[in-house]
Every structure is written in C-alpha cells, then in structure tokens.
C-alpha positions as CSV (number, residue, x, y, z in Angstrom):
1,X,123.7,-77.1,110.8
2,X,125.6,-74.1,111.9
3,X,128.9,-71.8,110.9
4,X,130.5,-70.9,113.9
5,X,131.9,-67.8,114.5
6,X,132.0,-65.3,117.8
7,X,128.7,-63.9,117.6
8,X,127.4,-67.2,116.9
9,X,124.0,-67.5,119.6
10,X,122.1,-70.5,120.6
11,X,118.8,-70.0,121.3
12,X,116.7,-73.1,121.9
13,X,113.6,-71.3,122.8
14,X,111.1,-73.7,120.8
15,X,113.2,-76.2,122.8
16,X,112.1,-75.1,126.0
17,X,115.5,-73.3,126.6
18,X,115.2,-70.0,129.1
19,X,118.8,-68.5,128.2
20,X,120.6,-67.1,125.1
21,X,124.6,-67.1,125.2
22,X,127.4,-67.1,122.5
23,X,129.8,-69.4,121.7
24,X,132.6,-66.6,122.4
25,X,131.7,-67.0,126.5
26,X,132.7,-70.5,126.0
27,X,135.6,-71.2,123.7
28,X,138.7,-68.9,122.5
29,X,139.1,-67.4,118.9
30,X,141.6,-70.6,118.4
31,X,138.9,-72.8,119.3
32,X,136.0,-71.1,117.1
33,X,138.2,-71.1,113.8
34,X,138.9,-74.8,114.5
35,X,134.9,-75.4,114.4
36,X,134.4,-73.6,111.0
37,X,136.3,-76.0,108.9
38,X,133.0,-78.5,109.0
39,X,129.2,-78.3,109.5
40,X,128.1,-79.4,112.7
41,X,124.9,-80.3,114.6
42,X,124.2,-78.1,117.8
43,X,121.5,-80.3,120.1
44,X,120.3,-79.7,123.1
45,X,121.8,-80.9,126.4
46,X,120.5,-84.6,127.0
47,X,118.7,-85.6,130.3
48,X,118.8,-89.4,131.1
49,X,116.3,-90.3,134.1
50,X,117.8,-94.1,135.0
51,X,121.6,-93.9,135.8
52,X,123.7,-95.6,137.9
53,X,127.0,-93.5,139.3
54,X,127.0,-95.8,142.5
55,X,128.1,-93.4,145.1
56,X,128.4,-93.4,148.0
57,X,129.1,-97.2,148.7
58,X,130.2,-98.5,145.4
59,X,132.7,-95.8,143.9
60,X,134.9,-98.8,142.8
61,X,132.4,-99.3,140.5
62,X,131.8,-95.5,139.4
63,X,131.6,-92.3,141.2
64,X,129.5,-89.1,140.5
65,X,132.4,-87.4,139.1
66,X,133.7,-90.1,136.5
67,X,129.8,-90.8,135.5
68,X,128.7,-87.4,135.2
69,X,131.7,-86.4,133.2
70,X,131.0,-89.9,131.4
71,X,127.3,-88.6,130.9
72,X,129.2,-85.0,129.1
73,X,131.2,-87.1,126.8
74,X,128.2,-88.5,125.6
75,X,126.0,-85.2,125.2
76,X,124.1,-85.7,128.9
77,X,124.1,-82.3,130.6
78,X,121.4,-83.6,133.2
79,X,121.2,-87.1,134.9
80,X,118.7,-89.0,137.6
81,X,121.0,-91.5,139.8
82,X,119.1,-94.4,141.1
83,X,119.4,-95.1,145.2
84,X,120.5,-98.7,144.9
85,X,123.5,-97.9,147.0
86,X,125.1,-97.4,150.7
87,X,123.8,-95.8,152.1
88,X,120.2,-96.5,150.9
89,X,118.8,-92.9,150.5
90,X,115.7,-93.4,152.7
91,X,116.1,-90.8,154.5
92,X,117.7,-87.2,154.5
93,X,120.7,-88.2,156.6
94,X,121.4,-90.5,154.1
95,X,120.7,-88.6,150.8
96,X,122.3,-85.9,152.0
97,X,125.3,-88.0,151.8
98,X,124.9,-88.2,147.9
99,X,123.5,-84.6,148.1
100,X,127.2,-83.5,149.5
101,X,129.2,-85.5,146.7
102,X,126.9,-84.1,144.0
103,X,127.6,-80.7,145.3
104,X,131.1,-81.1,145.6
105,X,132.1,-83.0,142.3
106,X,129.2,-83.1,139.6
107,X,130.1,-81.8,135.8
108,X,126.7,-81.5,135.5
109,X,123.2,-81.6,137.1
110,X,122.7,-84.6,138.9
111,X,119.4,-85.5,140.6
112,X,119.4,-88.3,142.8
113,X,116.1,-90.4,143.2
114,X,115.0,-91.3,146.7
115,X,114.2,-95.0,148.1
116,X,110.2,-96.1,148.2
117,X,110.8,-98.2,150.9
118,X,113.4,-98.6,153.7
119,X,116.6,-100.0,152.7
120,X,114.4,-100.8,149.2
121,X,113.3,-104.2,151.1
122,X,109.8,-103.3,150.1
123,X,108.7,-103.7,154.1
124,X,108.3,-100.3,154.9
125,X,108.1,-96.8,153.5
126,X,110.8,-94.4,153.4
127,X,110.7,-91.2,154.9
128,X,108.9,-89.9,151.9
129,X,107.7,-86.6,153.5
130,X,111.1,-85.2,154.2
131,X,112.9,-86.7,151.5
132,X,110.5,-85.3,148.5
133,X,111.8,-82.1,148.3
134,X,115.3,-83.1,147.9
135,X,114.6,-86.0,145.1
136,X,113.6,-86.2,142.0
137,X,111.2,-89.0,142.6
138,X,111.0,-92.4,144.3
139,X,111.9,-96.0,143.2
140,X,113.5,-98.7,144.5
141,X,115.4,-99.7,141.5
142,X,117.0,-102.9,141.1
143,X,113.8,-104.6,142.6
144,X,110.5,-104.6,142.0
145,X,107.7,-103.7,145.1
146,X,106.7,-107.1,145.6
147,X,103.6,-106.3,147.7
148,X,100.6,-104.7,146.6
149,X,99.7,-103.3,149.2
150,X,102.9,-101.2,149.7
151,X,103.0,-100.0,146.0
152,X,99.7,-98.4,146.7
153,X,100.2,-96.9,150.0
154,X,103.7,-95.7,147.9
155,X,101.6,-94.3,144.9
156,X,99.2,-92.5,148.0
157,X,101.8,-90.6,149.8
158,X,103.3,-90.2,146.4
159,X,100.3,-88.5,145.3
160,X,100.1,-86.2,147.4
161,X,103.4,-84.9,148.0
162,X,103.5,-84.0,143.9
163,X,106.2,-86.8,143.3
164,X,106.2,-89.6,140.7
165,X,106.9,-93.4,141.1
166,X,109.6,-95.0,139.0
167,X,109.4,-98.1,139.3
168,X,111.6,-101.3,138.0
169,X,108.7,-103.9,137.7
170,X,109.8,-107.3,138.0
171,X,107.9,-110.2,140.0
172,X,110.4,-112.3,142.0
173,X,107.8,-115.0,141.8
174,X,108.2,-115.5,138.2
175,X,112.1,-115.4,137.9
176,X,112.9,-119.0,138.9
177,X,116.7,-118.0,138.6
178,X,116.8,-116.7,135.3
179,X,119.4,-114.3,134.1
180,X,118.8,-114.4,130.3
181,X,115.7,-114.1,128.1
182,X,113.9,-117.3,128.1
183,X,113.8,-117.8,124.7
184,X,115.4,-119.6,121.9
185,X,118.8,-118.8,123.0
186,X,119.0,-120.1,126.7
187,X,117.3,-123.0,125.2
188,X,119.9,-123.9,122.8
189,X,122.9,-122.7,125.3
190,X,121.5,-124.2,128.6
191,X,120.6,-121.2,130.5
192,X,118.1,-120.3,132.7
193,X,115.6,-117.8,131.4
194,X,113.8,-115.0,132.8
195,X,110.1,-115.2,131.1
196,X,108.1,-111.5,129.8
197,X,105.7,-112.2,132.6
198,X,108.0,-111.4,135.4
199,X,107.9,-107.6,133.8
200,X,104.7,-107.7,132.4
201,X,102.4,-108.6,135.2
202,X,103.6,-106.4,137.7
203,X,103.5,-103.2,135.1
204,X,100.3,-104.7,135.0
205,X,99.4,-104.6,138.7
206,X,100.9,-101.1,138.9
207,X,98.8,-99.8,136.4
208,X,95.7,-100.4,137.4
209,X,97.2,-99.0,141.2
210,X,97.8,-95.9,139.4
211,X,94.2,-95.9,138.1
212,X,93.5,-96.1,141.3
213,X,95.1,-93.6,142.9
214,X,96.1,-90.9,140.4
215,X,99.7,-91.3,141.0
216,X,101.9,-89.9,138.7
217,X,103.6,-93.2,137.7
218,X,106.8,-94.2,135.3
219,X,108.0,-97.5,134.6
220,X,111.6,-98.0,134.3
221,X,113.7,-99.8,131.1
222,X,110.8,-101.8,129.6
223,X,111.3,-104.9,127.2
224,X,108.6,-107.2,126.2
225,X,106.2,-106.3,123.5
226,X,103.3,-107.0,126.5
227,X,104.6,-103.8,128.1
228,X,104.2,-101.7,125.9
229,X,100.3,-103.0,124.8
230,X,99.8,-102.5,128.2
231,X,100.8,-98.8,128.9
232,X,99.7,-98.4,125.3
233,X,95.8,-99.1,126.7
234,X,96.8,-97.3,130.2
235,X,97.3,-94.3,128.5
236,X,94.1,-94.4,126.5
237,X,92.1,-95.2,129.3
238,X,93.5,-91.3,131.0
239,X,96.2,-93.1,133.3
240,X,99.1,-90.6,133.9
241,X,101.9,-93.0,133.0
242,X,104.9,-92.8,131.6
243,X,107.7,-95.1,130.4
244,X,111.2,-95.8,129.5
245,X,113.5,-98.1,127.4
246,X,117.1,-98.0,126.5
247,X,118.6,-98.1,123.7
248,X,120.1,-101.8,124.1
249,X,117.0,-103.1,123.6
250,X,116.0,-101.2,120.3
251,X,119.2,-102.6,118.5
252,X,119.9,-105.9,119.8
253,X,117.9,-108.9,120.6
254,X,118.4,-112.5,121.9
255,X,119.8,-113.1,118.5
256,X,122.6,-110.3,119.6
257,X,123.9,-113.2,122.2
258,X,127.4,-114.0,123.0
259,X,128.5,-116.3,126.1
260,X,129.8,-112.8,127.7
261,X,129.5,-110.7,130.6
262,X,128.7,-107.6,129.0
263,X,125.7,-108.8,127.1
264,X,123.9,-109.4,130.4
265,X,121.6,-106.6,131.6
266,X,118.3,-106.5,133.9
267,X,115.9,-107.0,132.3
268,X,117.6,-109.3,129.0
269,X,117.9,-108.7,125.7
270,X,114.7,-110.0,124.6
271,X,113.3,-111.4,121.6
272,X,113.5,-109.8,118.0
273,X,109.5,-109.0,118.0
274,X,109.6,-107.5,121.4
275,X,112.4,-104.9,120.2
276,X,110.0,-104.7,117.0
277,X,107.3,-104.0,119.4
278,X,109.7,-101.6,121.6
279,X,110.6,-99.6,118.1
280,X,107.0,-99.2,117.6
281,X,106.1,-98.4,120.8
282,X,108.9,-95.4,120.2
283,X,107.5,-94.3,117.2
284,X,103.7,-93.9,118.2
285,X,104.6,-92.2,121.4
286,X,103.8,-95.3,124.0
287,X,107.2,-94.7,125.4
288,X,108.2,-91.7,126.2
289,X,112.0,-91.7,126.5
290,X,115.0,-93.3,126.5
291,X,117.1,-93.7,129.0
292,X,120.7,-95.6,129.1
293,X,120.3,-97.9,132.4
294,X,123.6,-96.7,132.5
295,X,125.1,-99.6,135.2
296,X,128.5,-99.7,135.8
297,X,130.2,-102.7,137.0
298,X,134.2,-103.8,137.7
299,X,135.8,-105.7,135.2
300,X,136.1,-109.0,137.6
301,X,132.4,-108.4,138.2
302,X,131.5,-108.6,134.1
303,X,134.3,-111.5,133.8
304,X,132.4,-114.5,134.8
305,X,129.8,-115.2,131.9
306,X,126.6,-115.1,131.4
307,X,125.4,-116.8,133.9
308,X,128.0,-115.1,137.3
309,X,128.6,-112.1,136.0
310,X,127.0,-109.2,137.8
311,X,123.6,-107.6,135.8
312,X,124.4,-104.5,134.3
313,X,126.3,-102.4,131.3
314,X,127.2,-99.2,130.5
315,X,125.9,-96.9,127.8
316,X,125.6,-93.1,128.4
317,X,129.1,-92.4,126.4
318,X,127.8,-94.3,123.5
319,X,124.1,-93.8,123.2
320,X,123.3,-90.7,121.0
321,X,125.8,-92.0,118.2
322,X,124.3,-95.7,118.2
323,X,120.7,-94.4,118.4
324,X,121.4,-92.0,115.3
325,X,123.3,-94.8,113.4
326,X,120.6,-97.5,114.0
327,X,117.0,-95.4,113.6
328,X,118.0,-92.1,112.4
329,X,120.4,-92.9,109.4
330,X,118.5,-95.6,108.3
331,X,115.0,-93.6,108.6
332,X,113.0,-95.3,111.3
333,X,112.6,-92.0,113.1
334,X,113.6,-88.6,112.3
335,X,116.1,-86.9,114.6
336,X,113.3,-84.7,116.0
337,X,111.8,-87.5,117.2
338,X,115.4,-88.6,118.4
339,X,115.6,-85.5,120.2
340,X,112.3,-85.7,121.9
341,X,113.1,-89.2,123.4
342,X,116.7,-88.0,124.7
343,X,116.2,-84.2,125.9
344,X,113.2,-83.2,125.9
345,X,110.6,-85.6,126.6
346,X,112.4,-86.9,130.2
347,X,113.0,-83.3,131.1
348,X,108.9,-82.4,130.6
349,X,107.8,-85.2,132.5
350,X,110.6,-84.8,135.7
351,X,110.3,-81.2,135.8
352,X,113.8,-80.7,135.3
353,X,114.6,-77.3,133.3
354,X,117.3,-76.8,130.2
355,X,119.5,-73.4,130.9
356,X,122.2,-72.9,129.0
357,X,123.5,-76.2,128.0
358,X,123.9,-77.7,124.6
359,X,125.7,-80.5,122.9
360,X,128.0,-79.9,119.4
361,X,128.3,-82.9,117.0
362,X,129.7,-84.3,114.1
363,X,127.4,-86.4,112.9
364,X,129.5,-87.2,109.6
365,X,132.4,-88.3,111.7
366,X,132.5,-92.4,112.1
367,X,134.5,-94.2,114.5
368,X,134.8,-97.4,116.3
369,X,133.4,-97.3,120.0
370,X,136.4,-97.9,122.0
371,X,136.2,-98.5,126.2
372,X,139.6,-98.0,126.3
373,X,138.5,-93.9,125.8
374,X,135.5,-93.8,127.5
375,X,135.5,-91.7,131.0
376,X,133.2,-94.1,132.9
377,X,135.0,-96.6,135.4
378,X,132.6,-99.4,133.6
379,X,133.9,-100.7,130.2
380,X,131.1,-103.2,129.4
381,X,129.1,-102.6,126.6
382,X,128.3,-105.2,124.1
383,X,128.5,-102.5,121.5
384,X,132.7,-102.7,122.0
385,X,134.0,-102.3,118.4
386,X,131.0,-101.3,116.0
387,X,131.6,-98.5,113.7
388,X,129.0,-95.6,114.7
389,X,128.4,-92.4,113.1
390,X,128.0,-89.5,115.4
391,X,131.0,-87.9,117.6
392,X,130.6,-85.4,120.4
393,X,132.8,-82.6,119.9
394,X,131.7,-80.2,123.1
395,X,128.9,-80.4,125.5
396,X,128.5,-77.1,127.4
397,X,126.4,-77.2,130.3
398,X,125.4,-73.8,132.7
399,X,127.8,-71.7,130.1
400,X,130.6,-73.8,131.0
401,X,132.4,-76.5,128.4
402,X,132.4,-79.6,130.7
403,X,133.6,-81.5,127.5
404,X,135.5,-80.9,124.5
C-alpha cells in the first residue's frame, strides 16, 4: 500500500523496472489529494502476449487505438497483437502497415507478432528473415501448422534468427466440426464438441520438434489437463518451452455454459478437472503466464448462439479484477504470484522491457463488470454482471497517464 503525496517515487527496481519518477510529473496537486483519502495498490504495468486489436482489415471489430486504450483501462501498459488480419503480416510491406497504425495511434506499447507462414495457410514460410527484427515473434494464430514438416523448418529459421514460436495448437483432423467442449454439456444440449486431443496432440508433436531443434517455443491459451502434463515433462526433460492460459479458463468450466454467443471461445471452456489441472499448472510454475486471448468481435457476429456465433471474447478490461477476486481473495495464489503471471513473467520471456509504467488500484472497491463502460469495440464477455473486487484507478505508461 501507499500514501500519495508529491514526492511520492515508484521505484520497481526488484521488478525489473530501469526508471524512477514521481507521481507529481504525472497528476496535479488536485489529483494527488484526491488519492490520499484511501490506501491503494501501485503494480506494475501488465504485458499480455495474445491480443487481438484486428487492424488493419477488421477495425469494425477493434482498432489499435480503442484496444490499446482498452488494454490501459485494465492495467496493460504493453500488448503482443496477433497477425490474423488483412493484410496478413508476412511480409514487411505488410507489417509495416500495422507498424504505421501502431506508431500513429497506440496508448501504449504494442508489439505486433509476425505470420509463420504466408497468408497463415501453413504452405509456405513467411519472409521470416526480414520480418524478425520488426516482430515480436511468429505464429499463425487462429490455426494450427498442420504439417510437420513446416513447423520444423519454422522452428529452424526460427532458431536462428533468435525469435520464438507461438503457436495456437490445434489439429484440424480431430475437430469434426466442433465448437464446444465435448463433454457433458454438448452431450446433453446437442452440440458438436471439440475433443482435448485436437490441442493436445499437436502440443505434443511441437514439443518434441522443439527437442529437436532448440527452438525457443511458446504455446498459446492452453486448456486440457493433457497440456499441461505434457509441457510439465517438456520442461523437465531441458525443452525451452513456454506456455499460456487465460483467465476464462481458470474460472469457468463447461459447467459455466449458457446457449450464448459470448461463452464461445477457441479453444472451449473445458471441463472442471482440466481448469483444476490449469490452476495447478499456475501454481507450480508449468504455465508461465496469463494472457487475455483478448478477441473482439461485433455484436451481430456474437448474436447467433453457440453454435454461429463467431469464436472469440473479450477480456483485457476485466482480467486483473476477476483474477484477484477468483485466486487471490480466496487464497489459491498470492498476489506475487498474480503479478508474476501478468507483468513479469510474459515480459522475461519476450524480451520486452518495463520503463516507467505502473498501474494504481483499489482493490477494496467492488463493482459490477459492465460492457456498457468498457473502451473495447467488443462487449462479449461471459463475465457481464458479476460483482468483482478490484478497480483501476490510473495506469501510467512512459510517464504519461494513459488512464485515469
């Protein structure tokens, strides 16, 4: 906790932060006096690796200026934007596209992942050599490589141009048109389910490429309880892997289920011992981080049920304040360990530095998450109208307040 006055100074230099500034750079006297009537938390600026902002090609959707002020609201001072969009990033003409929007309209840093493979058709590589030094890493998120053969020539070039592969792992073989778990639930309700396997087996395959090849390696949003036992034994064995999951998936569970378009994500909700497993996997270090998956989406697109609606929620206004409700109020980890998942941990592991940008909170302050004020374009969540704990009250990110 902290009392606020001018000479207040943040230094978060066992956190890895490089710069020491004063809260009187930042707000006015007004401002400071207004803090000192309550305690509040000061964290460090949050870095989520696996967002979706959707520009350029889909700004109806989102745009990097209402995500990445989004991503403020929420605590986020840096993001890592995925290249599903249109242009594919695949090569520099093309990410310099995104590199020009970023530039222009970003509240914070933004670093934009490059395409594996051209036009992420998983036929042919992208122009990995030139692109590398403008990215943050490569994936061709949304779909999994399907053949083996590219993943590891990927993971090669990869390798040795000092870059990681993210990669969303799912085996189009083994989908059958599923868009739910297939569990209990789509049994009962008549859907079509997407089985564990489809994930698993291809982390599986990727792992032992990584073996293989020494490529620095990351799997995107896992879910099944098989994922984690298997990067679990990958990184015993000296593999240098590292893994993701999002917070929808340590609170819900196929039990969470409503016949509703904003409880349909990729991968699903899975079952209630796979986000045991997840929670554990958290706890004893198998996962690394979390990351939001944040995927925005019209609200036509997340009209149409489970089964039409388009894959895909948002999350990165809300995810601090349900992560603290759910684990850290009730004592499944401490908020060290909170902190590590959500700042600290991403940023080691991407390289991507933490200068002079910090987060204030209430955490004493409940309140109903509402879409109606969030700053994203995407209002799905299937979080709408649960009483958190947890409210942002000023994210400041190179000096600057980019939310209060």
């Amino acid at each position: 906790m902290v009392t606020f006055d001018k000479a207040t100074k943040f230094d978060f230099e066992n956190l890895g932060n490089e710069t020491e500034f004063y809260l009187d750079d930042i707000l006015s006297e007004d401002e400071i006096s207004v803090f000192n009537n309550h305690k509040y938390t000061v964290l460090p600026g949050f870095c989520d690796v696996h967002v979706h902002f959707r520009e350029p090609g889909f700004s109806y959707k989102e745009t990097i200026s209402s995500g990445s002020r989004a991503a403020a609201h929420g605590g986020y001072t840096a993001v890592c934007t995925m290249p599903n969009l249109n242009p594919v990033p695949d090569c520099m003409e093309n990410l310099q596209k995104q590199l020009d929007i970023i530039e222009r309209d970003a509240a914070i840093a933004v670093y934009p992942y490059s395409a594996i493979s051209v036009g992420e058709r998983g036929k042919e590589l992208s122009d990995m050599d030139n692109l590398a030094e403008k990215s943050i890493a490569f994936s061709d998120d949304g779909r999994g490589v399907q053949d083996e053969s590219m993943m590891r020539e990927a993971m090669l070039r990869a390798k040795k141009l000092g870059k990681i592969i993210a990669a969303h792992c799912e085996d189009n073989d083994l989908l059958f048109g599923g868009y739910i778990h297939d569990g209990k639930y789509a049994k009962e309700h008549g859907h079509r389910g997407i089985c564990s396997a489809s994930e698993y087996k291809q982390i599986e395959r990727d792992l032992k490429l990584a073996k293989e090849t020494g490529c620095a390696y990351h799997v995107c949003h896992i879910s099944t309880k098989e994922s984690v036992e298997l990067i679990r034994k990958a990184k015993g064995e000296g593999v240098d892997v590292t893994c993701e999951t999002a917070p929808h998936y340590l609170i819900l569970d196929e039990g969470s289920l409503q016949e509703d378009g904003k409880f349909k994500m990729n991968p699903p909700l899975r079952s209630a011992g796979d986000k045991l497993a997840l929670i554990e996997g958290i706890k004893d270090g198998t996962i690394d981080m979390i990351a939001t998956d944040h995927a925005p989406h019209s609200k036509e697109e997340k009209s149409r049920g489970l089964e039409k609606s388009a894959f895909g929620i948002v999350g990165i206004e809300t995810a601090f304040s349900l992560l603290y409700t759910h684990l850290v109020r009730t004592k499944v980890i401490s908020m060290e360990k909170l902190i590590e998942l959500m700042a600290l941990n991403p940023r080691k592991r991407f390289g991507i530095p933490l200068r002079n940008e910090f987060s204030i909170w209430d955490l004493n302050e409940e309140y109903i998450i509402d879409t109606d004020r969030f700053l994203s374009k995407g209002k799905a969540t299937p979080f709408e109208g649960e009483k958190v704990y947890g409210k942002c009250m000023l994210t400041v990110y190179n000096g600057k307040a980019v939310f209060k």
